[in-house]
C-alpha positions in Angstrom: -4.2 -5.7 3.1 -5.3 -8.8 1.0 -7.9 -9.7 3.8 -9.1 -6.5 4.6 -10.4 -6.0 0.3 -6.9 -4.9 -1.2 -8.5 -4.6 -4.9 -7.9 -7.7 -7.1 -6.6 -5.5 -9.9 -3.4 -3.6 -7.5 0.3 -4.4 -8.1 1.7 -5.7 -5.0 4.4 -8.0 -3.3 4.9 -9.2 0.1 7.9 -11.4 2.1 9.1 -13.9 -0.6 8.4 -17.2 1.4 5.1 -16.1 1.7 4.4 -15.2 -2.2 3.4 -18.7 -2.8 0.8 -18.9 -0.3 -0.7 -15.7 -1.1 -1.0 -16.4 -4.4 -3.1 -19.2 -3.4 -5.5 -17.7 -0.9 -5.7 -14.4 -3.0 -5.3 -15.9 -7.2 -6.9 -12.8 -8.5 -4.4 -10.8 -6.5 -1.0 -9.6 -8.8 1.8 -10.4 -6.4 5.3 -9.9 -7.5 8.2 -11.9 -6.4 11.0 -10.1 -8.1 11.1 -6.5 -6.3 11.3 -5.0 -2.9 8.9 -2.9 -3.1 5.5 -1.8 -5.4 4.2 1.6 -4.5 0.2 1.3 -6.7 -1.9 4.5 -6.3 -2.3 4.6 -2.4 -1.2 1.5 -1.9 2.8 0.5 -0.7 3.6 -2.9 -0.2 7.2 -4.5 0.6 8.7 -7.9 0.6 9.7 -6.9 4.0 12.8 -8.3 6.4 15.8 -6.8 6.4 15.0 -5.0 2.9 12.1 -2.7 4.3 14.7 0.0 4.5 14.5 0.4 0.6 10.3 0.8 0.6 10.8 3.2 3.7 13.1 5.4 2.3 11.4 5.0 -1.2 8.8 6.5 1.0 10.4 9.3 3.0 11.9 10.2 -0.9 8.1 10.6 -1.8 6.9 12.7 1.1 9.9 14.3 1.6 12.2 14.6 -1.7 15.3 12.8 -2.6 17.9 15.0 -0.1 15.8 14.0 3.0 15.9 10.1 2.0 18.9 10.1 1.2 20.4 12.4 4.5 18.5 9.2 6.3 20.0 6.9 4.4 23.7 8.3 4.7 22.6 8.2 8.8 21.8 5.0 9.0 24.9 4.1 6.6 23.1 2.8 4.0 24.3 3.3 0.3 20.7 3.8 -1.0 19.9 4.7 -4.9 16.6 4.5 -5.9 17.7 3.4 -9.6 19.5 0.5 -8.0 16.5 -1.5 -6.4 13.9 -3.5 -8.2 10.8 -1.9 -7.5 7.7 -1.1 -9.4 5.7 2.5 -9.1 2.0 2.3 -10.7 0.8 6.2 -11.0 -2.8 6.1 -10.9 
């Protein structure tokens, strides 16, 4: 997203080993390094791996309302409370 003109003024994170480097390539970029997820106006970026189940559900809970996400979540056996994961939401 970063290459193709993410704006330099949009919230955002991406896999935590690669924070670093993005930081470098894209300094007026602000990447976070201590959520999973940052949902920014139309924008919804993850820090990926085995934790992109918390931004997709995040996401399902935005389309779809809380019951949906969370039916998914009890279906794929996941304990999943929005309250409980580090994230950041930006209305815009």
């Amino acid at each position: 997203m970063a290459k193709a003109g993410l704006p330099d003024d949009t919230v955002s994170t991406t896999f935590p080993s690669d924070i670093d480097t993005m930081r470098g390539r894209f300094p007026d970029l602000d990447i976070r390094k201590e959520v999973l997820f940052v949902h920014a106006g139309k924008y919804i970026t993850s820090a990926g791996g085995a934790t992109s189940f918390e931004a997709a559900l995040y996401l399902c809970k935005f389309l779809y309302g809380k019951e949906i996400a969370q039916s998914l979540a009890s279906g794929l056996v996941i304990d999943w409370d929005l309250e409980e994961v580090p994230h950041i939401i930006i209305e815009e």
